[in-house]
ZADO-1210 file (C-alpha; in nm, 4 decimals, padded with zeros to 6 digits):
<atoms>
<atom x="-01.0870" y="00.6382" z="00.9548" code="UNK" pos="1"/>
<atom x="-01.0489" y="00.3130" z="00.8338" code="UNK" pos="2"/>
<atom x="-00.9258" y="-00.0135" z="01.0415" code="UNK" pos="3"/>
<atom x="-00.7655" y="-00.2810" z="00.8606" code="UNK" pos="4"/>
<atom x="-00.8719" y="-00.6322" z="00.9511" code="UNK" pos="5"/>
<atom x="-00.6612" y="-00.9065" z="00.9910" code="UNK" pos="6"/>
<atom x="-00.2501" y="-00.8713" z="00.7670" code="UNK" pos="7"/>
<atom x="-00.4123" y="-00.6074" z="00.6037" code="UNK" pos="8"/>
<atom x="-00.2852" y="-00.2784" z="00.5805" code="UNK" pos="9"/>
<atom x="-00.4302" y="00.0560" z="00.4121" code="UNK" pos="10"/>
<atom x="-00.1742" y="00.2982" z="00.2460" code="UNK" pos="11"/>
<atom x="-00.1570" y="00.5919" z="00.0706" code="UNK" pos="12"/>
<atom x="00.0608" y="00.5466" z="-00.2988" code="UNK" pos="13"/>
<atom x="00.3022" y="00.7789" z="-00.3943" code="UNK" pos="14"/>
<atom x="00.1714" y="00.9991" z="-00.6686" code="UNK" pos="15"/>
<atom x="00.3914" y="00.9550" z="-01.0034" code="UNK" pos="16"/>
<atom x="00.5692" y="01.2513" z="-01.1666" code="UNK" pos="17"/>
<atom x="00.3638" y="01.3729" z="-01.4519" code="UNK" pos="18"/>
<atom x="00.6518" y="01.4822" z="-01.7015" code="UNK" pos="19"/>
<atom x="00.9851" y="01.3113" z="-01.8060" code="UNK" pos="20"/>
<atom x="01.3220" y="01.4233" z="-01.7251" code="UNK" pos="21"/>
<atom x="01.3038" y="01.6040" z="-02.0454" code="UNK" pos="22"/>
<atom x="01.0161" y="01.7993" z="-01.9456" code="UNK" pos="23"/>
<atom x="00.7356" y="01.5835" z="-02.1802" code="UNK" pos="24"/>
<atom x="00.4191" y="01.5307" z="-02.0037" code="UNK" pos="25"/>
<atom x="00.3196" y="01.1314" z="-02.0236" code="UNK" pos="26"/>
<atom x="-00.0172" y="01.0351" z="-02.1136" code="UNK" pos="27"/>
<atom x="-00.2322" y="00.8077" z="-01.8379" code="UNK" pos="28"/>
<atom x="-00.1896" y="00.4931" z="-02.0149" code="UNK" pos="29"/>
<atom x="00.2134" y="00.5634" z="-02.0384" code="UNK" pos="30"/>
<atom x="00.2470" y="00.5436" z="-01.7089" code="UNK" pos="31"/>
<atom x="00.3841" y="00.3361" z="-01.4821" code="UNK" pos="32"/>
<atom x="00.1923" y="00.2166" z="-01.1872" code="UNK" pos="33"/>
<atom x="00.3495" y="00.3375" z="-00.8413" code="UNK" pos="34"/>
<atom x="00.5083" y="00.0601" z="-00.6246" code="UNK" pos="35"/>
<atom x="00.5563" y="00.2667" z="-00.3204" code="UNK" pos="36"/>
<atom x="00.3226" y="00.3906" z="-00.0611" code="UNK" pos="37"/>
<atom x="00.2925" y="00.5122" z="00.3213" code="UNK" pos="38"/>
<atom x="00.1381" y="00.3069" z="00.5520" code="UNK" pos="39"/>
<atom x="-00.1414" y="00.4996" z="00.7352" code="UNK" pos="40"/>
<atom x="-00.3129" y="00.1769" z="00.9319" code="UNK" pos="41"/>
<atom x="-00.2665" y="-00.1803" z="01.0411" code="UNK" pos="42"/>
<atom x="-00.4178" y="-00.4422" z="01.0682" code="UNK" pos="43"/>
<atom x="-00.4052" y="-00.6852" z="01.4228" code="UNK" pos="44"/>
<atom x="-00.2236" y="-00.9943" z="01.2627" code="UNK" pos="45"/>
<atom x="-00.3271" y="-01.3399" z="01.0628" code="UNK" pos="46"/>
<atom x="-00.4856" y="-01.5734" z="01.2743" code="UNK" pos="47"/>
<atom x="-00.3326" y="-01.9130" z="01.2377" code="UNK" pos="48"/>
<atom x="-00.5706" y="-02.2522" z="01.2303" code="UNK" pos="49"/>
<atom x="-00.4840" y="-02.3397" z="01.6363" code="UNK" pos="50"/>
<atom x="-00.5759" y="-01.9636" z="01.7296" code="UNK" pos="51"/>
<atom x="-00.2481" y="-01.8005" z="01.7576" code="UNK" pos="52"/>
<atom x="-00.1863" y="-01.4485" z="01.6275" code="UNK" pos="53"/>
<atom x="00.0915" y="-01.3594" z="01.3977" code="UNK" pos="54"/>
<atom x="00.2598" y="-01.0062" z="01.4533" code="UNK" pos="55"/>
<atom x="00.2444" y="-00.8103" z="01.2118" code="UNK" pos="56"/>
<atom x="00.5874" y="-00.6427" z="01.0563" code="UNK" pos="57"/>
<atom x="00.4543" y="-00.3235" z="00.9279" code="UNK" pos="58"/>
<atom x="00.3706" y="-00.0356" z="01.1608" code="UNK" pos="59"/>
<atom x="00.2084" y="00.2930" z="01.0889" code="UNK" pos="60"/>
<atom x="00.4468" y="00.5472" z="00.9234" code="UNK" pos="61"/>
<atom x="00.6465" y="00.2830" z="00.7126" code="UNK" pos="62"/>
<atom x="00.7215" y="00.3373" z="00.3661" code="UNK" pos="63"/>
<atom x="00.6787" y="00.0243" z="00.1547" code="UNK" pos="64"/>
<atom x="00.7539" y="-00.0932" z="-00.1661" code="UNK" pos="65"/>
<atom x="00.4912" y="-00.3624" z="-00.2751" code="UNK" pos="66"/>
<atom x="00.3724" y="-00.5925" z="-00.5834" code="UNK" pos="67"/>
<atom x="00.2671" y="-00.4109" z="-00.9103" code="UNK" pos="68"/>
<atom x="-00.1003" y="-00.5347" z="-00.9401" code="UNK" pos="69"/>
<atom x="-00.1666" y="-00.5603" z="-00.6069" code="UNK" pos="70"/>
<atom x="-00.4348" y="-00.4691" z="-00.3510" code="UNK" pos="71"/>
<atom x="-00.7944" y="-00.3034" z="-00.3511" code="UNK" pos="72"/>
<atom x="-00.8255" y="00.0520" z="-00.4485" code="UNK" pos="73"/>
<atom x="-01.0734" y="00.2181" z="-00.1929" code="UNK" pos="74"/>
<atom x="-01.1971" y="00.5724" z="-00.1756" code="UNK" pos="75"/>
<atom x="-01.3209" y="00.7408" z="00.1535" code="UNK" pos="76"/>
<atom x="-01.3650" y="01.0353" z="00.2609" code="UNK" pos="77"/>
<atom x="-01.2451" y="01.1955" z="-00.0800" code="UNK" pos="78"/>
<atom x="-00.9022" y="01.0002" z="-00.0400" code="UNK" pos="79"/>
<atom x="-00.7542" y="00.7682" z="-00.2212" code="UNK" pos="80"/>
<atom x="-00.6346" y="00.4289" z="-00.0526" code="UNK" pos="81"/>
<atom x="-00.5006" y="00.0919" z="-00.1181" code="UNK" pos="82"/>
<atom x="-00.5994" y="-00.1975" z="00.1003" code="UNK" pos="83"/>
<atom x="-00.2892" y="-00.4931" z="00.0708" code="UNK" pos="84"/>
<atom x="-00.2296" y="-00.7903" z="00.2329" code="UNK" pos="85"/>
<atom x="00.0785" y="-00.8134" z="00.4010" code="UNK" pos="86"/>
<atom x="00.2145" y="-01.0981" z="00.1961" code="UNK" pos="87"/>
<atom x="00.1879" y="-00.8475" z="-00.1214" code="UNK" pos="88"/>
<atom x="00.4661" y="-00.5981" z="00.0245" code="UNK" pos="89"/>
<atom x="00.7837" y="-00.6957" z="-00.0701" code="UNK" pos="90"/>
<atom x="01.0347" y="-00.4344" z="00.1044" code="UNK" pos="91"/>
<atom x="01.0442" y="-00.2069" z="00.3806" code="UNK" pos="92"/>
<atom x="01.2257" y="00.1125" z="00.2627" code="UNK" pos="93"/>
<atom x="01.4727" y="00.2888" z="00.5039" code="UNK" pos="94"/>
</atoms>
């Protein structure tokens, strides 16, 4: 598996629906990209300049809501994942 280091933290995004309400199937480019995802790792926390480690707010399990353009897309392991910083989520969702 993969270990975040640092505020980052790896998550899975939720895959789009394929077809309209109406039943017509978009085309790739038509698309909008996801904004949610499940967090599946966590990093330790930012280090701060005099050494002292900030918690982190996300845990394993949480379903976030995060900037459009964000993060890394990674692939391992024949999954998809996105690496974000923690600054780039913008909501918890309950």
């Amino acid at each position: 598996m993969l270990k975040p280091l640092g505020d980052r933290v790896i998550v899975t995004v939720d895959k789009e629906e394929e077809k309209t309400v109406g039943g017509i199937v978009l085309a790739n480019n038509a698309k909008e990209k996801p904004q949610t995802a499940e967090v599946v790792a966590v990093g330790a926390g930012a280090v701060t300049e005099d050494g002292k480690k900030l918690p982190m707010n996300i845990k394993v399990g949480d379903k976030i809501l995060f900037d459009k353009y964000a993060g890394s897309n990674v692939k391992y392991d024949d999954n998809e994942y996105l690496i974000l910083h923690e600054k780039d989520v913008m909501a918890i969702v309950e």
